[in-house]
Residue, then its C-alpha position, 0 to 999 in steps of 0.5 A: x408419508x411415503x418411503x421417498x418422500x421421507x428420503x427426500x426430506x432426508x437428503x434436503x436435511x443433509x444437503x442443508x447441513x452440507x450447504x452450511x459447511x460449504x459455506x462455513x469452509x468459504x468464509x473461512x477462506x474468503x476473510x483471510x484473503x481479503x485481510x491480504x488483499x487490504x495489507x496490499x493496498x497498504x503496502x501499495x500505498x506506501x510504495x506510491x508515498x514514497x515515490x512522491x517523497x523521492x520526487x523532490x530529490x534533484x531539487x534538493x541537489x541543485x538547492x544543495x550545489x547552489x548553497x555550496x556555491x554561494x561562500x565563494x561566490x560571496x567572498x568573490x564579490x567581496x573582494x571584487x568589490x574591495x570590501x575584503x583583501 
């Protein structure tokens, strides 16, 4: 085996071990940033929850309004009627 072919084998070595940090270093990012990114659509997912709830407020306003009204209007037809003074 020749000088360079053993540096050849040398620096593949290395460069082996420098991939396998590259790659270690990467994962080491990647997991913490797809963790994020799932707490996102958590969170997404939510906000849009609680828009479909808040959809239904102004009928619960007018279901309100109509049940207050409802008394008086009662005690109106009551009296129209002659069955209360």
């Amino acid at each position: 085996m020749t000088a360079g072919e053993r540096t050849a084998i040398g620096t593949l070595a290395a460069g082996a071990g420098v991939l396998g940090v590259v790659v270690g270093l990467f994962n080491r990012v990647v997991r913490p940033a797809s963790e994020i990114n799932r707490y996102a659509v958590h969170i997404d997912e939510a906000i849009a929850g609680i828009g479909r709830n808040l959809d239904g407020a102004q009928e619960l306003e007018t279901t309100r309004d109509v049940a207050l009204a409802v008394p008086g209007l009662a005690g109106g037809y009551l009296k129209k009627l002659g069955v209360v003074d």
